[in-house]
Biotite code that builds the C-alpha atoms (Angstrom):
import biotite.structure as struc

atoms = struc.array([
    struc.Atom([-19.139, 14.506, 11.672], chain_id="A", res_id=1, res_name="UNK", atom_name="CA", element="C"),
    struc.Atom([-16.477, 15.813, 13.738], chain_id="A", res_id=2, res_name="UNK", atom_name="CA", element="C"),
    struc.Atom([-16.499, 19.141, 15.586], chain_id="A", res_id=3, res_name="UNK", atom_name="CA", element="C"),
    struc.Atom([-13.499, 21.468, 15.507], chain_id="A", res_id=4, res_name="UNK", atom_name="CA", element="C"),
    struc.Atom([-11.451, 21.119, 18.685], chain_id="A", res_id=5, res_name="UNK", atom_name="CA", element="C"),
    struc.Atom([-8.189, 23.710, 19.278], chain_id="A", res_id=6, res_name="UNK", atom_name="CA", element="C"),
    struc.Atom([-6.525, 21.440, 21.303], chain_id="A", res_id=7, res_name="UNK", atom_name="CA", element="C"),
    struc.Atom([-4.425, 24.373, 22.147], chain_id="A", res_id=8, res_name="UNK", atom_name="CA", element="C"),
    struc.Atom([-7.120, 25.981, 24.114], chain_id="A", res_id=9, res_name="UNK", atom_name="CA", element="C"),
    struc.Atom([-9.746, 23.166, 25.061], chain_id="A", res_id=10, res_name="UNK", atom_name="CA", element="C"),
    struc.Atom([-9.309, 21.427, 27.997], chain_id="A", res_id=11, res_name="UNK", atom_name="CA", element="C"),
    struc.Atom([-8.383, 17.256, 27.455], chain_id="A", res_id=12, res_name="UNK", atom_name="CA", element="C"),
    struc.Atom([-10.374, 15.169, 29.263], chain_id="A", res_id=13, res_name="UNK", atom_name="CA", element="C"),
    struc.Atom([-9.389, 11.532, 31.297], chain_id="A", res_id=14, res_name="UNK", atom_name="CA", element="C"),
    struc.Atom([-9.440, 8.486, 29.031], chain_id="A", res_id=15, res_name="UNK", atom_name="CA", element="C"),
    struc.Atom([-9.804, 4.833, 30.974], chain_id="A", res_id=16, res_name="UNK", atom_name="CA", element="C"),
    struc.Atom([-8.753, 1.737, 28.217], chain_id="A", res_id=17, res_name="UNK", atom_name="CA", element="C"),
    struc.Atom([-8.655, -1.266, 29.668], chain_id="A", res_id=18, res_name="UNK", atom_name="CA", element="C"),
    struc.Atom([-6.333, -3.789, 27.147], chain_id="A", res_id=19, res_name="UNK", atom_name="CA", element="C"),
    struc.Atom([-6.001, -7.498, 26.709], chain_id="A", res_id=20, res_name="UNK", atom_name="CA", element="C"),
    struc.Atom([-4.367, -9.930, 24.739], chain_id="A", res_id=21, res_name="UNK", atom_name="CA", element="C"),
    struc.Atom([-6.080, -12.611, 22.517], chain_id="A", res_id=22, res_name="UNK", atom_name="CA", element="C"),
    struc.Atom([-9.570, -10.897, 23.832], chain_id="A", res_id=23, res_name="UNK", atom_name="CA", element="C"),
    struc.Atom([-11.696, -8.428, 24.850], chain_id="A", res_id=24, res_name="UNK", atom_name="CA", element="C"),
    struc.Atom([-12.932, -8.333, 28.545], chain_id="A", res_id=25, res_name="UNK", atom_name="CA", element="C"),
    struc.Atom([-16.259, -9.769, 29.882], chain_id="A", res_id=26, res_name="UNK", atom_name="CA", element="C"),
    struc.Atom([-18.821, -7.350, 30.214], chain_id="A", res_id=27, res_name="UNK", atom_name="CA", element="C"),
    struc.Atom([-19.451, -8.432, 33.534], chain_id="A", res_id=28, res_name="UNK", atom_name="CA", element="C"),
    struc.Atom([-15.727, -7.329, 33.982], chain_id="A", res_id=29, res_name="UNK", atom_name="CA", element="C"),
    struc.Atom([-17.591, -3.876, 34.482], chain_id="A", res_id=30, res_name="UNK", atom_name="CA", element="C"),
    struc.Atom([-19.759, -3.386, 37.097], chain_id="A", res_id=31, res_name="UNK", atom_name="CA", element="C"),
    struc.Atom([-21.310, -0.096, 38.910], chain_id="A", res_id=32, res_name="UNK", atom_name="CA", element="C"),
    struc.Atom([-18.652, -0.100, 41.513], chain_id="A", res_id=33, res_name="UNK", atom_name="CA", element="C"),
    struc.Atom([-15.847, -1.798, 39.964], chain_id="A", res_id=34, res_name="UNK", atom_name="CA", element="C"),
    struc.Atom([-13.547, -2.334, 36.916], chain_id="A", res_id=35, res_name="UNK", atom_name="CA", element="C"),
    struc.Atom([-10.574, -3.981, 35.763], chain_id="A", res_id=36, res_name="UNK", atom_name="CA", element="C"),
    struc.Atom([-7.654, -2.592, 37.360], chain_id="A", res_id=37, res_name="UNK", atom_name="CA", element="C"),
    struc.Atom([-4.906, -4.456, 36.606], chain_id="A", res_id=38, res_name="UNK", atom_name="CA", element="C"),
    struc.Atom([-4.329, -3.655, 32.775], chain_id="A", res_id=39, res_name="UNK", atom_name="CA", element="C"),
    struc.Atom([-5.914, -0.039, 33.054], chain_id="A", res_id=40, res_name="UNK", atom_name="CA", element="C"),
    struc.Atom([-4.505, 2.854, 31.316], chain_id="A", res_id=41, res_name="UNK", atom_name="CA", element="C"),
    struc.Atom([-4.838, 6.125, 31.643], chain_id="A", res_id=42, res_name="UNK", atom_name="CA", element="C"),
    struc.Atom([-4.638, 8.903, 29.432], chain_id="A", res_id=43, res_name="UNK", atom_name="CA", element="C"),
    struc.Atom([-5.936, 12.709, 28.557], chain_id="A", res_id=44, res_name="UNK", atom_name="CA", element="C"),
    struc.Atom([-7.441, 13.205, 25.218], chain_id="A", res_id=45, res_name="UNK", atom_name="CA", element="C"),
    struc.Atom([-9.777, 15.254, 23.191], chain_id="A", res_id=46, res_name="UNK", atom_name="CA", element="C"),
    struc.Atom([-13.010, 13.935, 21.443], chain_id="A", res_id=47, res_name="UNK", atom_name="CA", element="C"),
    struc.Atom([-11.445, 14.327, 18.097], chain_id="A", res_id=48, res_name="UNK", atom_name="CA", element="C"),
    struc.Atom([-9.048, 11.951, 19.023], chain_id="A", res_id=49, res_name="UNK", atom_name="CA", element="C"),
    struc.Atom([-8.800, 9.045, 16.229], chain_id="A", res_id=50, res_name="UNK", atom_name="CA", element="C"),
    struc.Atom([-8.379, 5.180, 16.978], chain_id="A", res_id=51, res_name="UNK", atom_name="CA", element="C"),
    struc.Atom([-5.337, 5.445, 15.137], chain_id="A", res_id=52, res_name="UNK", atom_name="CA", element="C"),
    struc.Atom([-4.087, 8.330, 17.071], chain_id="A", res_id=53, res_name="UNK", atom_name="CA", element="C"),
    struc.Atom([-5.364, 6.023, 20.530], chain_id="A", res_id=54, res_name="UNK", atom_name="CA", element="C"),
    struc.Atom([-3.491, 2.897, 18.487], chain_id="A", res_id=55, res_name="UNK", atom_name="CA", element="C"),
    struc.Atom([0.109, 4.394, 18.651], chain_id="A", res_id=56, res_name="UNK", atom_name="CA", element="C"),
    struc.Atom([-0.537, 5.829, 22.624], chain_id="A", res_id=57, res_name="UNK", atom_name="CA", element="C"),
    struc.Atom([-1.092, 2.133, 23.383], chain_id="A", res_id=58, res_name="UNK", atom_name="CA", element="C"),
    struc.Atom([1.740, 1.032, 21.222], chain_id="A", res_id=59, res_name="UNK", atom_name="CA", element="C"),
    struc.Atom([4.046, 3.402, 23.565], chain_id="A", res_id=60, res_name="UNK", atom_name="CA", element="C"),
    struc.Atom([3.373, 1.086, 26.551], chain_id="A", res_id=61, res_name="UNK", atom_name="CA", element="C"),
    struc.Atom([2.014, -2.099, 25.548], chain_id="A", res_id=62, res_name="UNK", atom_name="CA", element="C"),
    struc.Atom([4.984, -4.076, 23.708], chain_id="A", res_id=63, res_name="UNK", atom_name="CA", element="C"),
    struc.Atom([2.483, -6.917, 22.044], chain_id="A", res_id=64, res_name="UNK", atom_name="CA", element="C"),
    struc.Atom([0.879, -3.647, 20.127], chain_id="A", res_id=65, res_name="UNK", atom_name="CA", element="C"),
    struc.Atom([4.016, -2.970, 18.667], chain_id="A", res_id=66, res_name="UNK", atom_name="CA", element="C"),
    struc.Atom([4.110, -6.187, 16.699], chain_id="A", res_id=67, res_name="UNK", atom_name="CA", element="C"),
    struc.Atom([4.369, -5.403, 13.001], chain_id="A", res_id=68, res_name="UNK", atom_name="CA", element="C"),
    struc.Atom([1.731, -7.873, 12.298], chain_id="A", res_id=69, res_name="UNK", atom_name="CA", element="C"),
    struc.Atom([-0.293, -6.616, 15.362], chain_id="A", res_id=70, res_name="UNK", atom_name="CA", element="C"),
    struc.Atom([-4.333, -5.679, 15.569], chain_id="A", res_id=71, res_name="UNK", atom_name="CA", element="C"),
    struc.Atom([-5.765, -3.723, 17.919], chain_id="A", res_id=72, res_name="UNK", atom_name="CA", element="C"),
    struc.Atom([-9.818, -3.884, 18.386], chain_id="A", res_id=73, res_name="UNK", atom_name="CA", element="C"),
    struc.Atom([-11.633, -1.201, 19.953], chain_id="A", res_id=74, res_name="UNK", atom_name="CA", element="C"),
    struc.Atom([-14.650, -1.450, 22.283], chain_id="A", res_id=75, res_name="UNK", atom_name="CA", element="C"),
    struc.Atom([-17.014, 1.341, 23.920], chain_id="A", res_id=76, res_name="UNK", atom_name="CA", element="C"),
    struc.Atom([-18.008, 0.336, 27.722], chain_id="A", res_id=77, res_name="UNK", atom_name="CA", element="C"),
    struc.Atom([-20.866, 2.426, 28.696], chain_id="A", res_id=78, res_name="UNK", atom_name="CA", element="C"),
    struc.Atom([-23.152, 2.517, 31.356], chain_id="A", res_id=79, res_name="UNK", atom_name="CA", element="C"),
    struc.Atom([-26.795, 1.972, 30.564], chain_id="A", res_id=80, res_name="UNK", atom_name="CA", element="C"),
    struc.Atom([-28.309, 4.183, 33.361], chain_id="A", res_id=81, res_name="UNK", atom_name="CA", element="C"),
    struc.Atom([-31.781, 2.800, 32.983], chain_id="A", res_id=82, res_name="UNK", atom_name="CA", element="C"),
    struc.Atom([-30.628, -0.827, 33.725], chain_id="A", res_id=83, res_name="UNK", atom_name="CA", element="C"),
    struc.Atom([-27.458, 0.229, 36.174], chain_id="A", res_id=84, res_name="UNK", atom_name="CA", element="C"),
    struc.Atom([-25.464, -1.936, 34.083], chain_id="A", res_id=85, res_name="UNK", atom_name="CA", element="C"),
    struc.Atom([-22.972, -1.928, 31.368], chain_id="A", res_id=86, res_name="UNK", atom_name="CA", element="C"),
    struc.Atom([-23.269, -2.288, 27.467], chain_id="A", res_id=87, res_name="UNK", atom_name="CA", element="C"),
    struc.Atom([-20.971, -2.523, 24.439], chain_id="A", res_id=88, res_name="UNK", atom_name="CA", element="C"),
    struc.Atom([-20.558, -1.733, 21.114], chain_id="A", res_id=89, res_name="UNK", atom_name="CA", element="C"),
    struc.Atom([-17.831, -3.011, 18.859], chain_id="A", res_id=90, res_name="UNK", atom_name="CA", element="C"),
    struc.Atom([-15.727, 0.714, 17.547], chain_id="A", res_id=91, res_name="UNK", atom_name="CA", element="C"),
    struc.Atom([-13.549, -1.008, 14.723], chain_id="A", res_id=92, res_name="UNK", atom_name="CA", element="C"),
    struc.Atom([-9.678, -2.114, 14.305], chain_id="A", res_id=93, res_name="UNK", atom_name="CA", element="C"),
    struc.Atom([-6.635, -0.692, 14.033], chain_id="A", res_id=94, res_name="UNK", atom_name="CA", element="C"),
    struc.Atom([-3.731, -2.739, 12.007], chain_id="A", res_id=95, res_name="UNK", atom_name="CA", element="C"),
    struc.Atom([-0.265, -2.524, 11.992], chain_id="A", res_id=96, res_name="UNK", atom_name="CA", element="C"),
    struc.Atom([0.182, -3.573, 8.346], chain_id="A", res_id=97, res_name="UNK", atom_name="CA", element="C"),
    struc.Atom([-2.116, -1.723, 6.566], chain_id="A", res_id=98, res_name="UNK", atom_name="CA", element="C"),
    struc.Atom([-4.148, 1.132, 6.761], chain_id="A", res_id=99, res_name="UNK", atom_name="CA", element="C"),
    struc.Atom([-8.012, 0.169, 7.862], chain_id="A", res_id=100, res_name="UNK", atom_name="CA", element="C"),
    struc.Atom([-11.107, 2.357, 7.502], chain_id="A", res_id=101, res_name="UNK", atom_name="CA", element="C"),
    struc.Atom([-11.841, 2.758, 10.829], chain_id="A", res_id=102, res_name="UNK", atom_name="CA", element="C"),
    struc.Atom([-8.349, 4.088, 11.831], chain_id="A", res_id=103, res_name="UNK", atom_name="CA", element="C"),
    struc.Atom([-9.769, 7.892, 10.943], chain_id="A", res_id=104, res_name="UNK", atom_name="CA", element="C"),
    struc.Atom([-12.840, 7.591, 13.302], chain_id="A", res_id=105, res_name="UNK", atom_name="CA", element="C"),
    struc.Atom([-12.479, 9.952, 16.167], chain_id="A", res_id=106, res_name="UNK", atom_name="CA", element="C"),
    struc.Atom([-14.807, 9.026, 19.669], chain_id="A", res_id=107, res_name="UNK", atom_name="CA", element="C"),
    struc.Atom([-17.109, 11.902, 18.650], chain_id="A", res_id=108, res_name="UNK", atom_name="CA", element="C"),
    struc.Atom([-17.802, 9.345, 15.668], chain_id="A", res_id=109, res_name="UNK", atom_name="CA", element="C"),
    struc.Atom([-18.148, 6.814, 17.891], chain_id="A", res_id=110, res_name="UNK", atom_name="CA", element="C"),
    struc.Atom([-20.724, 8.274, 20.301], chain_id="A", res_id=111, res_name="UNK", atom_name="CA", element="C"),
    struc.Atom([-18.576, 8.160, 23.004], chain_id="A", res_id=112, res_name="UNK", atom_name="CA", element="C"),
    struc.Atom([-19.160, 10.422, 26.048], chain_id="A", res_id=113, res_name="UNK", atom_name="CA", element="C"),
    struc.Atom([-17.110, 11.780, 28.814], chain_id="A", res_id=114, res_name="UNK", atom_name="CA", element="C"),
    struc.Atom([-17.134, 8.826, 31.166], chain_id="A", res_id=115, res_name="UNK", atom_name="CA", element="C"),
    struc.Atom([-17.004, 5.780, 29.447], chain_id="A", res_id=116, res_name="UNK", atom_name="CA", element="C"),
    struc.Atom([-14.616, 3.514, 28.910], chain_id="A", res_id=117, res_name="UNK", atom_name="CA", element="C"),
    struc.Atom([-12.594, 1.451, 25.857], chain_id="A", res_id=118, res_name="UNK", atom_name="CA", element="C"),
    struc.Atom([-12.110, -1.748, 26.029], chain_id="A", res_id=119, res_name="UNK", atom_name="CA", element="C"),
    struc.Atom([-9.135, -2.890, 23.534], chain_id="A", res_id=120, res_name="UNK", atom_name="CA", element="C"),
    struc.Atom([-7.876, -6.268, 22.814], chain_id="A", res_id=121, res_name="UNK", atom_name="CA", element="C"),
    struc.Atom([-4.903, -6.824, 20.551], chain_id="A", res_id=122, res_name="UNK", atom_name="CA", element="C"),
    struc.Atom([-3.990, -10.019, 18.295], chain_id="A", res_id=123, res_name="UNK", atom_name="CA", element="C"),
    struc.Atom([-1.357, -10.850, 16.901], chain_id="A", res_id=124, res_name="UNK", atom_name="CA", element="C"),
    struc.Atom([-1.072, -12.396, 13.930], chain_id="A", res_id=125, res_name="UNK", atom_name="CA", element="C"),
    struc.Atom([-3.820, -12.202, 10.607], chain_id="A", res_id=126, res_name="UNK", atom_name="CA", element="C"),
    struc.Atom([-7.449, -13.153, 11.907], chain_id="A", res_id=127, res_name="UNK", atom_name="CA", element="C"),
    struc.Atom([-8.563, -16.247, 12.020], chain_id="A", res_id=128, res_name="UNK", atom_name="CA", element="C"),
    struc.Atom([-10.452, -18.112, 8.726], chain_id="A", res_id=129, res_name="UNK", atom_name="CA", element="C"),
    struc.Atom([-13.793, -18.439, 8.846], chain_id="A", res_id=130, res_name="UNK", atom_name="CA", element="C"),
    struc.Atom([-15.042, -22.115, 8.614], chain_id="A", res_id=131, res_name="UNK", atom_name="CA", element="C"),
    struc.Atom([-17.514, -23.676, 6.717], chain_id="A", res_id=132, res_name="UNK", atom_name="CA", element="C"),
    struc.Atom([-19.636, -24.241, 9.515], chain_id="A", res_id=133, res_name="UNK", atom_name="CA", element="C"),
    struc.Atom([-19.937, -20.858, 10.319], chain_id="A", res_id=134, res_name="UNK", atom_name="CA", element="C"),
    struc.Atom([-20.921, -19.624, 7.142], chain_id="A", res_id=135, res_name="UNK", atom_name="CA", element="C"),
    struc.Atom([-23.742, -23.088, 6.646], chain_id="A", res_id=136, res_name="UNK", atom_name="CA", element="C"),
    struc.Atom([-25.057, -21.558, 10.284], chain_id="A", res_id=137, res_name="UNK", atom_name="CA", element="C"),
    struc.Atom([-25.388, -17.693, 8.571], chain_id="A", res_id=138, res_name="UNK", atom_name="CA", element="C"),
    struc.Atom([-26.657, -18.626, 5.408], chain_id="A", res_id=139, res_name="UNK", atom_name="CA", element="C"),
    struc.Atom([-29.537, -20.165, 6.840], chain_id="A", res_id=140, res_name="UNK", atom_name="CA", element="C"),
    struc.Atom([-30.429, -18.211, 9.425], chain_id="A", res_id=141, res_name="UNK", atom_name="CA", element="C"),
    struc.Atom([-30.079, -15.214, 6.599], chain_id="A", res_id=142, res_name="UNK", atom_name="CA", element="C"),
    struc.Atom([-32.610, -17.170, 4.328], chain_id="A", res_id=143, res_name="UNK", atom_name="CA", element="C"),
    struc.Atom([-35.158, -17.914, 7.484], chain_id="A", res_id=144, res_name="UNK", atom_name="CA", element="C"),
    struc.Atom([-35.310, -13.920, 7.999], chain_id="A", res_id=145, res_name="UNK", atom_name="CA", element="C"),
    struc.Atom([-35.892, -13.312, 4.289], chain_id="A", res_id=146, res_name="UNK", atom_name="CA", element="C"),
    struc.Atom([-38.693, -15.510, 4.273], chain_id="A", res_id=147, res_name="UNK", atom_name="CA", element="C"),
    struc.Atom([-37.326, -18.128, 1.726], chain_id="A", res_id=148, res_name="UNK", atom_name="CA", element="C"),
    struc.Atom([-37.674, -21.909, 2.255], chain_id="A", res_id=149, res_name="UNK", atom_name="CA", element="C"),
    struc.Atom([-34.174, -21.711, 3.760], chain_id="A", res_id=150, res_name="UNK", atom_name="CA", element="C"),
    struc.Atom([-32.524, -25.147, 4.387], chain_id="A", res_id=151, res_name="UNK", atom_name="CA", element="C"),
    struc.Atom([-35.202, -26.989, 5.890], chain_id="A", res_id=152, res_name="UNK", atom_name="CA", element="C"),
    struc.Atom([-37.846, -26.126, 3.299], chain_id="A", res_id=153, res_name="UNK", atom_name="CA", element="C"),
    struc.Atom([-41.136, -24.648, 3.760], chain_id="A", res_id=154, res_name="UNK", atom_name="CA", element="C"),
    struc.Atom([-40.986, -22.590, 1.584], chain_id="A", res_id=155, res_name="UNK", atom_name="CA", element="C"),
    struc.Atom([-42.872, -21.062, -1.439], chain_id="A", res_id=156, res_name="UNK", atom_name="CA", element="C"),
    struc.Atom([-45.123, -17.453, -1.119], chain_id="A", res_id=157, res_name="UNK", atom_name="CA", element="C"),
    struc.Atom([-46.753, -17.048, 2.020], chain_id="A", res_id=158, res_name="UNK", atom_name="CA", element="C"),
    struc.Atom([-43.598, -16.227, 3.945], chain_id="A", res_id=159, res_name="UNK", atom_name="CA", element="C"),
    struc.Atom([-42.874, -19.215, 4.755], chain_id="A", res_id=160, res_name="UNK", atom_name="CA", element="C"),
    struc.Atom([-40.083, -19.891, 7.151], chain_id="A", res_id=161, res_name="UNK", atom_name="CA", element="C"),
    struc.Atom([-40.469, -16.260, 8.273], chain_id="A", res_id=162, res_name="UNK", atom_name="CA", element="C"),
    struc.Atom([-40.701, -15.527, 12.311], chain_id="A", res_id=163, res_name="UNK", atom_name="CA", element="C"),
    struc.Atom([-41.837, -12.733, 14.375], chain_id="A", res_id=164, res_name="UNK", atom_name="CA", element="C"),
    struc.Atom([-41.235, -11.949, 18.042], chain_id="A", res_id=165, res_name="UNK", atom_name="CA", element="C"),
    struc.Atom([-42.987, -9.225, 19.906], chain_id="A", res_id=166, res_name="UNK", atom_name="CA", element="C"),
    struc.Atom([-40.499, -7.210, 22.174], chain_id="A", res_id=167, res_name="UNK", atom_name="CA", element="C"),
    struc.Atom([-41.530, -7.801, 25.730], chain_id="A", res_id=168, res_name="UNK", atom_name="CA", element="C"),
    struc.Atom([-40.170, -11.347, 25.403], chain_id="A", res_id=169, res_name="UNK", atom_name="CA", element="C"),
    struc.Atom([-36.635, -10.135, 24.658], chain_id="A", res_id=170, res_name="UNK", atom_name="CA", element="C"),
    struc.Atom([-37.200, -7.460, 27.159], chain_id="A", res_id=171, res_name="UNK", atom_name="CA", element="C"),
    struc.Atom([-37.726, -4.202, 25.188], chain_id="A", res_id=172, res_name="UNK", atom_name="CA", element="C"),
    struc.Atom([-34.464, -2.725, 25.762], chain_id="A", res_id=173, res_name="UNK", atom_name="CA", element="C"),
    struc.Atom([-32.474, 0.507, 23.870], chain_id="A", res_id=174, res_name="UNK", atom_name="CA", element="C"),
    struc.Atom([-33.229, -1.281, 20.164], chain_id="A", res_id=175, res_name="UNK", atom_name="CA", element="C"),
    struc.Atom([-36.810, -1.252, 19.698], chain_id="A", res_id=176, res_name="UNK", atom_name="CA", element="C"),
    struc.Atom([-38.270, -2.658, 17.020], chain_id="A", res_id=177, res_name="UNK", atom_name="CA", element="C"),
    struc.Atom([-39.112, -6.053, 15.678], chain_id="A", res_id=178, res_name="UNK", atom_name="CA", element="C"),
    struc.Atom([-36.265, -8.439, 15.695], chain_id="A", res_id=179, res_name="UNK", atom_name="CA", element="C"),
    struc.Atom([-36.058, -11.497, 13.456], chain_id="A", res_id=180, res_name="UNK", atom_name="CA", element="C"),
])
């Protein structure tokens, strides 16, 4: 939920994006002492700002983002102080066309703190298809985590197919938990 901001009265703060076509950057694009320069923008904001409102800034400057059939993905860059490196997390889209539903989040929605960056790739074009393949590889890794026989069998009661990890072999990390 979004706090009330008088943008009239409240100070904006410094927002870094960093765009690219066809893709988002590498994480290891972002290190402790150094990020990608030559596609930064910069720009003051408030945390009540909205992707969409963000979407039409970079439209002002970036020609590809004007495209009618244009989408623009947003990415939060932030620094994971613990492991002095940085982390992602995928914000949502913003389309040209047609109205999406994460157009009305604002970075207060998004967790997003004074200090870290958005990383924003824009496509052109509609997305791509998903193949078959893709969807063979989900399907049974969905119906190993559920415990059914999944595509290889070994199945029945008794959880079969079903796999447990404990954390310290993935490292422990911000997550917790068990992961499947």
């Amino acid at each position: 939920m979004s706090t009330t901001i008088d943008r009239e009265k409240e100070c904006p703060f410094l927002l870094r994006i960093f765009t690219r076509n066809n893709g988002h950057h590498a994480l290891n694009d972002f290190q402790v002492n150094s990020v990608p320069t030559s596609d930064e923008l910069q720009l003051y904001t408030w945390k009540n700002a909205t992707l969409e409102e963000l979407a039409q800034l970079i439209q002002e400057v970036i020609p590809e983002a004007q495209h009618p059939d244009a989408r623009i993905a947003f990415r939060l860059i932030y620094l994971d102080s613990q492991r002095a490196a940085y982390r992602s997390r995928d914000l949502g889209r913003v389309m040209n066309i047609k109205p999406t539903q994460d157009q009305s989040k604002t970075l207060e929605d998004c967790n997003f703190y004074i200090g870290d960056y958005l990383d924003v790739a824009i496509f052109i074009g509609p997305p791509p298809a998903r193949n078959n393949n893709q969807r063979r590889n989900s399907d049974w890794g969905r119906d190993r985590r559920q415990g059914g026989g999944g595509r290889f069998g070994g199945g029945g009661g008794g959880g079969g197919g079903r796999f447990r990890r404990d954390d310290r072999s993935f490292g422990g990390g911000r997550h917790g938990g068990d992961r499947y």
